[in-house]
C-alpha positions as MATLAB code, in Angstrom:
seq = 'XXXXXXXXXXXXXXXXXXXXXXXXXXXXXXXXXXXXXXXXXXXXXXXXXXXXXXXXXXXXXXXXXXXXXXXXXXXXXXXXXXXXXXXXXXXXXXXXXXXXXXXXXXXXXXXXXXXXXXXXXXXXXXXXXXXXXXXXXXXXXXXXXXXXXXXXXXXXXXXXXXXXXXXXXXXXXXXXXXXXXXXXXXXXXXXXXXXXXXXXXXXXXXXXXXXXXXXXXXXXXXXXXXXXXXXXXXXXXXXXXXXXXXXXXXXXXXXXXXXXXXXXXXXXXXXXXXXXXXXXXXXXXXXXXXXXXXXXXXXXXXXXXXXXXXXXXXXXXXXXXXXXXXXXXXXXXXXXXXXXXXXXXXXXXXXXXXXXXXXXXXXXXXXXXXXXXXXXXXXXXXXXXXXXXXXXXXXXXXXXXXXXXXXXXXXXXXXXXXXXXXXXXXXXXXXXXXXXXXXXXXXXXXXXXXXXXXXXXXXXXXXX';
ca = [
     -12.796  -42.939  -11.040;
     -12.766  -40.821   -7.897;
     -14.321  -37.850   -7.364;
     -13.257  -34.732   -4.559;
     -15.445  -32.091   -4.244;
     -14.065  -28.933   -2.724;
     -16.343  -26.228   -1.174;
     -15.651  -23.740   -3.485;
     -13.373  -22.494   -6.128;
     -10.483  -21.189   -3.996;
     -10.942  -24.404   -1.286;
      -6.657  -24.689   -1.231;
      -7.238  -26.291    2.227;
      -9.782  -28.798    0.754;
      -7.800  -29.335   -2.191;
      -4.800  -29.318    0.119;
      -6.148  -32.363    2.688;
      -7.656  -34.965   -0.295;
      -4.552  -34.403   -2.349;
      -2.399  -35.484   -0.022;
      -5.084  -38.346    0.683;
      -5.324  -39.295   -2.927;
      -1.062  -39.053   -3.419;
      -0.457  -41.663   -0.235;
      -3.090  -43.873   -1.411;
      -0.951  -43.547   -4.923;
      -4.077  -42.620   -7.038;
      -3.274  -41.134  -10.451;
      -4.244  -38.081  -11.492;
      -6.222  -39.138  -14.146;
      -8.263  -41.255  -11.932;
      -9.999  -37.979  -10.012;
     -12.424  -35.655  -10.599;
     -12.299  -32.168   -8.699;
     -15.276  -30.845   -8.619;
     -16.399  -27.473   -6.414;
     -20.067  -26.706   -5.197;
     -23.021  -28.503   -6.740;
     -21.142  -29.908   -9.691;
     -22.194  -33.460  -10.385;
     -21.053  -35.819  -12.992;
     -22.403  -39.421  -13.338;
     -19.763  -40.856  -14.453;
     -17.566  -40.308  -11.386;
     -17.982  -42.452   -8.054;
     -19.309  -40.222   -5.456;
     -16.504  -41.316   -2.711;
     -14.262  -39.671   -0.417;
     -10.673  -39.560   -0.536;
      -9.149  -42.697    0.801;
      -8.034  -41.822    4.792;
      -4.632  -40.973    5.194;
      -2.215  -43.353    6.908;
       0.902  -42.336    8.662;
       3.262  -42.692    5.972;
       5.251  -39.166    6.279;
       4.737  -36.661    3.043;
       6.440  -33.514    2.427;
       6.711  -31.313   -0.340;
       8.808  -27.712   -0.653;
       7.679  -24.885    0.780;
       7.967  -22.957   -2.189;
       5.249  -25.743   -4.084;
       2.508  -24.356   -1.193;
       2.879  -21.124   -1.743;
       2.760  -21.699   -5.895;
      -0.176  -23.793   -4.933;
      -1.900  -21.217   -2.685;
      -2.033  -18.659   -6.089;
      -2.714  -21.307   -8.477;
      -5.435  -22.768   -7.334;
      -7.579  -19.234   -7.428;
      -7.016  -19.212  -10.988;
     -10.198  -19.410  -13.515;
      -8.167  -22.614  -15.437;
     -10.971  -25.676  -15.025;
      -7.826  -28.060  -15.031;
      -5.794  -25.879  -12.120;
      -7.379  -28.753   -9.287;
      -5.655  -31.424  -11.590;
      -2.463  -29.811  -12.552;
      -1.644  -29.249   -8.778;
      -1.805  -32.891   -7.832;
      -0.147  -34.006  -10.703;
       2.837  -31.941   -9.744;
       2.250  -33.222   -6.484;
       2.435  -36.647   -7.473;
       5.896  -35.206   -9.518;
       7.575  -33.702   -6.728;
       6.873  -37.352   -4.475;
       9.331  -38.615   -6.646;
      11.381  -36.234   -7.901;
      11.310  -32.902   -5.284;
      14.055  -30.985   -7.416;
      11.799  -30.905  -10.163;
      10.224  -27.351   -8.974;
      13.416  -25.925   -9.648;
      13.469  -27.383  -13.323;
      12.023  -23.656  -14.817;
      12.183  -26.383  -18.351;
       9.359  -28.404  -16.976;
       6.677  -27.935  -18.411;
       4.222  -28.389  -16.092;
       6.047  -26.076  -13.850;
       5.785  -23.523  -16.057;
       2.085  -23.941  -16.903;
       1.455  -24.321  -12.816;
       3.630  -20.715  -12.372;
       2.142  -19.319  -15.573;
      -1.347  -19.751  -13.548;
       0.278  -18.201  -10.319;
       1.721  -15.491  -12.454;
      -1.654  -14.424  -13.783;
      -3.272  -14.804  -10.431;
      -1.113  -12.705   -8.715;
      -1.506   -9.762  -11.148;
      -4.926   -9.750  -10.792;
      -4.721   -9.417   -6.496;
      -2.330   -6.565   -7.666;
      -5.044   -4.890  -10.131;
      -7.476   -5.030   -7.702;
      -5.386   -3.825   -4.797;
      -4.788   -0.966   -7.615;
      -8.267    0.110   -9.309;
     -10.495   -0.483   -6.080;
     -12.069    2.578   -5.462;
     -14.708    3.047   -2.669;
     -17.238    5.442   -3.183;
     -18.933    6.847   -0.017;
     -22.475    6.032    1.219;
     -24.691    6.839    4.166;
     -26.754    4.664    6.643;
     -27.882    4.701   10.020;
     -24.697    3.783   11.441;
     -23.198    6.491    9.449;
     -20.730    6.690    6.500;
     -19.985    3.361    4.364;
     -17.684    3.256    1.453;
     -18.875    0.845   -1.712;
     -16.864   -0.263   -4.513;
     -17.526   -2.404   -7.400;
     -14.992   -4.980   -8.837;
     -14.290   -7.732  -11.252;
     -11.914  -10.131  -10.884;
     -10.257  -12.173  -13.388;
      -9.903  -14.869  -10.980;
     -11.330  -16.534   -7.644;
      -9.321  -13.816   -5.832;
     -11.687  -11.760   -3.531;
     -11.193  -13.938   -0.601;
      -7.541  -13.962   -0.687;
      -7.326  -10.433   -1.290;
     -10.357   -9.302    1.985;
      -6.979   -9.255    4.950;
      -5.464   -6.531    2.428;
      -8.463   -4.272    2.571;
      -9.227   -5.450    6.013;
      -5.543   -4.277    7.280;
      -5.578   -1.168    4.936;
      -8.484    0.156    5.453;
      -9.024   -0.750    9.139;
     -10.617    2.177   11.031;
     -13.275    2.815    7.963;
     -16.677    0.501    7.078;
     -16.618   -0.531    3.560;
     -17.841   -3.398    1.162;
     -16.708   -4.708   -2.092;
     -18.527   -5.703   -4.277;
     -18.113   -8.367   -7.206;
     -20.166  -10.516   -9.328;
     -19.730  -13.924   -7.391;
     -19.457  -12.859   -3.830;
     -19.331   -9.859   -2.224;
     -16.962   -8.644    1.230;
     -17.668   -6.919    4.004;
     -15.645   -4.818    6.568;
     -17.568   -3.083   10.312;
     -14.740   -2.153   11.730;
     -13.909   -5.401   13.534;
     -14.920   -8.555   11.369;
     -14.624   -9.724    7.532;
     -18.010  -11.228    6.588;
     -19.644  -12.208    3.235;
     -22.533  -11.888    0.859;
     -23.902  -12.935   -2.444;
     -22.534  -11.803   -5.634;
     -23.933   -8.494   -7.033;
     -24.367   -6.195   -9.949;
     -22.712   -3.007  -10.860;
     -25.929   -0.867  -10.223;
     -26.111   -1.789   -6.690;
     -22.874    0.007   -6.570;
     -23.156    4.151   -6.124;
     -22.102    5.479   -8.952;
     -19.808    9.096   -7.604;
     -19.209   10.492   -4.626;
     -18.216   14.472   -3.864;
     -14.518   13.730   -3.482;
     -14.368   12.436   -6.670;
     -14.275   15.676   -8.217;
     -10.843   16.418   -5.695;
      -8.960   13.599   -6.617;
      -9.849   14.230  -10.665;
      -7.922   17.382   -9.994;
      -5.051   16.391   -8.494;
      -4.990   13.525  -11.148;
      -4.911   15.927  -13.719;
      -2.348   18.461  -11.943;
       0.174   15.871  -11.625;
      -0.376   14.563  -15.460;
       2.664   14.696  -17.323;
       2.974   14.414  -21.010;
       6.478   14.175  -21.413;
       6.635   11.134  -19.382;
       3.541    9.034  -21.108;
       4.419    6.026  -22.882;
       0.506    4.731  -23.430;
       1.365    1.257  -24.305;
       2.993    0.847  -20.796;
      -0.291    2.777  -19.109;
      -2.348   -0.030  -20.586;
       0.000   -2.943  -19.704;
      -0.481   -1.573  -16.079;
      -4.123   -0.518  -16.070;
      -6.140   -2.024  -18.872;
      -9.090   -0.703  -20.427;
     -11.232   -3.030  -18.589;
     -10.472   -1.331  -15.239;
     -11.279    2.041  -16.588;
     -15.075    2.619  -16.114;
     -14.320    1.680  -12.326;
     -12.095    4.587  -11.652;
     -13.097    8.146  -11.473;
     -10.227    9.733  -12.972;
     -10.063    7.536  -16.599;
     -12.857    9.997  -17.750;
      -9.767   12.463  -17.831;
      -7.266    9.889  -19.628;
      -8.723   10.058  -23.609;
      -8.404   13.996  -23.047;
      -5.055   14.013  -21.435;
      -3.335   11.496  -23.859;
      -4.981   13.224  -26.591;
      -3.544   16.295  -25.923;
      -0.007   14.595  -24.693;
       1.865   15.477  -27.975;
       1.451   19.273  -28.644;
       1.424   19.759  -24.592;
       4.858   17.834  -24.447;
       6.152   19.921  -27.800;
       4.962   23.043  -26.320;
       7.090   22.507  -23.148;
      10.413   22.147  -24.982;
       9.517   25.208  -27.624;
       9.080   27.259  -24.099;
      11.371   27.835  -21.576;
      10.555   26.370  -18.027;
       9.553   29.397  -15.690;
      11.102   28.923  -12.532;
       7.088   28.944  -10.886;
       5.467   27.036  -13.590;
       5.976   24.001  -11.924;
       5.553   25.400   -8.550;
       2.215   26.909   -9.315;
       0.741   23.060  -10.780;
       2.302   21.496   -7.943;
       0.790   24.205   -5.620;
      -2.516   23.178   -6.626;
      -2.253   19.865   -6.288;
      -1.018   20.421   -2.727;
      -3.698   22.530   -1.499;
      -6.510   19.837   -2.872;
      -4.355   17.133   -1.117;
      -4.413   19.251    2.079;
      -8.083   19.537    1.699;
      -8.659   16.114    1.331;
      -6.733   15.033    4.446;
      -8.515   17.280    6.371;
     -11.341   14.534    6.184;
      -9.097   11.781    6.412;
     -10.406    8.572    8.396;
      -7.535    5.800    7.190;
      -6.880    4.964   11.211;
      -8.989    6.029   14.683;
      -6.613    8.304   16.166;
      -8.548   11.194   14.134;
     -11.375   10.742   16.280;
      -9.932   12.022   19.338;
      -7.664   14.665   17.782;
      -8.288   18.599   17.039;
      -7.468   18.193   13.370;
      -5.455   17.011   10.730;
      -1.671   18.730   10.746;
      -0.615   18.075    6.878;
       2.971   19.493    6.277;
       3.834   22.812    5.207;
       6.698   24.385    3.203;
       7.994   25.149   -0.339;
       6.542   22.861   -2.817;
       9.761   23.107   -4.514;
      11.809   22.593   -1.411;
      14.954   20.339   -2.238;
      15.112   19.812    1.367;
      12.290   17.492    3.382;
      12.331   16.799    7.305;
       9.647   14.052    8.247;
       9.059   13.696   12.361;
       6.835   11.207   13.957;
       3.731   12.677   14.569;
       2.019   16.100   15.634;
       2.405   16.478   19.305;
       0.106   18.433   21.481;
       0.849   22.256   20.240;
       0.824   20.875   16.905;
      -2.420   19.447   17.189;
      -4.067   22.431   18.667;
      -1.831   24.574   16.196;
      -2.895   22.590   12.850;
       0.929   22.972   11.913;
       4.215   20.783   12.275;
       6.911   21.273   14.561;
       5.884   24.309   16.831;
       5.926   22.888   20.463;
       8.931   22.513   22.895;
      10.938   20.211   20.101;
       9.730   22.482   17.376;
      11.400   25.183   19.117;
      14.863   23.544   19.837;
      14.270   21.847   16.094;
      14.757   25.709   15.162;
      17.266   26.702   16.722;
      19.317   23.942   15.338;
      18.427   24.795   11.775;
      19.895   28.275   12.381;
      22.896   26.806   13.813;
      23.239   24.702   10.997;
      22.808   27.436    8.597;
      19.368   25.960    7.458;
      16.441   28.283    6.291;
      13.487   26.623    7.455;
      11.193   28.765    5.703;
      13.047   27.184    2.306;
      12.429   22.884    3.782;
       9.033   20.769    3.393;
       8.342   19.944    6.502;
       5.762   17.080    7.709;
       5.163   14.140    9.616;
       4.691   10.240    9.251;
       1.525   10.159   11.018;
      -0.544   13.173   10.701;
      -2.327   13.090   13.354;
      -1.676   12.658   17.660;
      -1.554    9.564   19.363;
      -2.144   10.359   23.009;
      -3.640    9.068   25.965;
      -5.488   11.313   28.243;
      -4.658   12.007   32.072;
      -6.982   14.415   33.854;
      -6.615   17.265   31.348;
      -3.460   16.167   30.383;
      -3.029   14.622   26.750;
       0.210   11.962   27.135;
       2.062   11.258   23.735;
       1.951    7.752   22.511;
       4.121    6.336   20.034;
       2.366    5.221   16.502;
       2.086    1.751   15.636;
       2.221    0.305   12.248;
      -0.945    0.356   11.300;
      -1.254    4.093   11.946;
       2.299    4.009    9.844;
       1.181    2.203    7.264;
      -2.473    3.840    6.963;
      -0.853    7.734    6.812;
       2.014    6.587    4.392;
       0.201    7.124    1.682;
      -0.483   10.921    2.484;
       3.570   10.915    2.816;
       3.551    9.636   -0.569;
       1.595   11.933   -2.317;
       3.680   14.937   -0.565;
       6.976   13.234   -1.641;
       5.937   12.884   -5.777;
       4.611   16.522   -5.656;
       7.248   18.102   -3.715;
      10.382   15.741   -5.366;
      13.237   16.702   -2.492;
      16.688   15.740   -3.662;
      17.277   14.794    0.239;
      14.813   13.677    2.384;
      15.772   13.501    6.102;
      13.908   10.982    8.603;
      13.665   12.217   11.900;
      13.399    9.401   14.210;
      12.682    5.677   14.060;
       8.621    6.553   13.419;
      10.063    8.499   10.438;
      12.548    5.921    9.254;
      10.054    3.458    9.210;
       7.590    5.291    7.294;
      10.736    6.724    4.597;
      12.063    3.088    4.269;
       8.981    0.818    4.852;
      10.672   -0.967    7.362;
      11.725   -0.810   11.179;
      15.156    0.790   11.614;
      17.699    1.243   13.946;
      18.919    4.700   14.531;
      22.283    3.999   15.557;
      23.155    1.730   12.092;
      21.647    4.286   10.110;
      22.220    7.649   11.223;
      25.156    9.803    9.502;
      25.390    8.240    6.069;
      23.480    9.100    3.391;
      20.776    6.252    2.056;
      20.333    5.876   -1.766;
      16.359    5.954   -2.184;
      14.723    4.225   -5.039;
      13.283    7.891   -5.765;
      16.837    9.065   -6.713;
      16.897   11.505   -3.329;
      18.976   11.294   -0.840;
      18.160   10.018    2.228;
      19.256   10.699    6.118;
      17.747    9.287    9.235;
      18.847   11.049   12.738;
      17.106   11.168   15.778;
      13.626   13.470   16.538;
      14.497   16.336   18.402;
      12.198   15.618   21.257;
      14.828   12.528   22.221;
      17.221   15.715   23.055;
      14.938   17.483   25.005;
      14.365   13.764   27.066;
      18.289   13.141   27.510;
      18.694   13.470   31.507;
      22.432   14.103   31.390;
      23.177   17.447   30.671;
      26.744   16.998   29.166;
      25.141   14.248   27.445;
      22.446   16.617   25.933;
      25.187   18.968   24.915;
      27.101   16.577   22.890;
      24.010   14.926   21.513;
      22.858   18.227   20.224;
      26.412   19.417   19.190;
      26.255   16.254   16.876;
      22.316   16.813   15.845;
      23.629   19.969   14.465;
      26.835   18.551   13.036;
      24.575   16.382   11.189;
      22.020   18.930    9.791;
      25.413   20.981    9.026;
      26.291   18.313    6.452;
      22.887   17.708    4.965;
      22.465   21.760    4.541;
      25.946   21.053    2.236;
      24.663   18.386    0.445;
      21.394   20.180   -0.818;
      23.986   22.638   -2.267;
      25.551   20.644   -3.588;
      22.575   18.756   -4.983;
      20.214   21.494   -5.926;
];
């Protein structure tokens, strides 16, 4: 009997290195032990993995990423079922595709769980905000089904970059400073803070954006089980609100809709959103910027325009669109026969990236990150404001609409079905006419800008 012990409980490259010892040395997989830590067992040889020759070994691709998830699973056998389908895939590599097998299917049945759990904890994290002397730290308290916090730290690490947060959990515990993942011990709930102020924000737009006619309760629980409730603020609100689903949903089809009704809830929930990104800190550039500009308009408004970012008179402004390509953006709405006053307006990043000369502030372009950390403000204004067409101005914008990099001139001037059910349109920013050196170039690039927003304007008649 041979015995491999593994670091920890999620060791894949551990696992990874004596497995492939143990399968050229042709040991069977009932002849190892896979132990993690301190486990001892005294009837197992305490030996190393026999060294690995040069005999090549290769398995599918697809078998080390299934291994990667597998592995973090709870399952005491997981080490064992691995190298046995190791050992299976040696000598017969099409067997991974065999969906019959079953040890394939208990192997993927493992992934399958493990996965879910990374997604429920990607889901029901919530950080709740502390103080020390190097000023705020957000906390959260978790627990996983599986050996997953490791796995899941680059998430949280790319997501939350620009903020200083730990999570907690009862085997080991993560921490983020700004520049470096490091751990700690395992913890308790009670060293976790219990609320913080914006709690109390979020609870209400949580409960403004509740809708009883759409709540099918055994699918809520399939996605967020009980067991993740006492972790997140706003389940103190679910027994009440799915308690009073019923006669709330039969009382909206005995009364007619009121043309502000849903306005006025929607309204509300704006403004507390709007409060709350006032404070936002999900990337840097806030810390060298007047304030947050948040988007403005109708929150009704069939028609949105994102842009890239707030530019300088924007920034100093608090509002979208009111600098040089603000004004131009203007004047081809009117051309177009486009009310302004009736579009959402925003921006993919909500703050602006600049770099400063003298007393000069120089635009810089967003990167990712910044994309990806201000997206989910642009989410939250797209479910409360619901536009039937949603136009992208600029790549910035396309990227942040789409969730990945575009290229204006494949895109722009046909309509993109969105998985929202709007309508989408990506065109250039307006600022690229103001930069266009030619001026019968500029002409005809504005002559088509306006073209475009011509046929948009139709199609939210035709849409509305």
């Amino acid at each position: 009997m041979h015995r491999a012990r593994l670091n920890g409980p999620d060791d894949f490259d551990g696992w990874r290195v004596a497995a492939r010892a143990f399968a050229l040395a042709g040991t069977k997989p009932a002849d190892i032990l896979w132990q993690t830590g301190d486990e001892g067992d005294l009837f197992a040889a305490d030996e190393a993995p026999p060294p690995v020759g040069e005999v090549a070994f290769s398995v599918p691709r697809a078998f080390v990423e299934l291994a990667e998830r597998a592995i973090l699973h709870r399952d005491a056998e997981r080490f064992a079922l691995l190298y046995a389908l190791l050992v299976q895939l040696r000598d017969r590599p099409a067997s991974l595709e065999d969906r019959a097998d079953p040890l394939v299917r208990r192997v993927e049945a493992l992934a399958k769980a493990v996965r879910r759990d990374m997604h429920k904890m990607r889901a029901f994290v919530r950080f709740r905000e502390l103080a020390d002397a190097e000023g705020p730290r957000f906390v959260a308290w978790f627990e996983p089904d599986h050996h997953i916090v490791r796995a899941n730290a680059g998430f949280f690490a790319r997501r939350f970059a620009s903020m200083r947060w730990s999570i907690l959990t009862p085997e080991l515990s993560i921490h983020w400073d700004g520049d470096a993942l490091t751990e700690g011990p395992g913890a308790t709930r009670r060293d976790a803070p219990a609320q913080d102020p914006v709690e109390d924000i979020w609870k209400g737009y949580y409960a403004a954006i509740f809708n009883p006619a759409r709540l099918k309760v055994g699918a809520m629980l399939s996605e967020m089980p009980r067991k993740y409730w006492r972790n997140l603020p706003e389940a103190a609100l679910i027994p009440e609100l799915v308690a009073g689903a019923q006669s709330r949903e039969a009382a909206m089809i005995a009364t007619p809709p009121k043309p502000s009704a849903r306005q006025g809830n929607a309204a509300a929930a704006w403004s507390a959103l709007r409060e709350e990104a006032m404070g936002c800190t999900r990337c840097p550039l806030y810390r060298d910027t007047t304030q947050t500009v948040f988007g403005e308009g109708p929150v009704d408004a069939p028609l949105m325009f994102i842009g890239e970012q707030p530019g300088d008179q924007e920034d100093l402004a608090g509002r979208p669109f009111v600098g040089p390509a603000g004004q131009l953006f203007d004047y081809a709405l009117e051309e177009a026969g486009i009310d302004r006053r009736r579009a959402y307006i925003t921006n993919a990043v909500k703050h602006f990236k600049h770099e400063r000369r003298g007393k000069r502030r120089i635009h810089q372009t967003p990167e990712t990150p910044e994309i990806q950390a201000c997206r989910w403000w642009l989410t939250q204004e797209l479910e409360l404001v619901r536009p039937r067409i949603i136009v992208a101005l600029g790549a910035t914008a396309g990227r942040a609409l789409l969730g990945k990099a575009v290229t204006i001139s494949r895109v722009r001037g046909a309509p993109i079905a969105l998985e929202s059910g709007a309508q989408g349109w990506i065109t250039v920013h307006p600022s690229y006419l103001l930069r266009v050196p030619d001026e019968a170039r500029k002409m005809e690039e504005r002559k088509r800008f306006v073209a475009e927003l011509r046929e948009i304007g139709e199609q939210v008649k035709v849409l509305a």
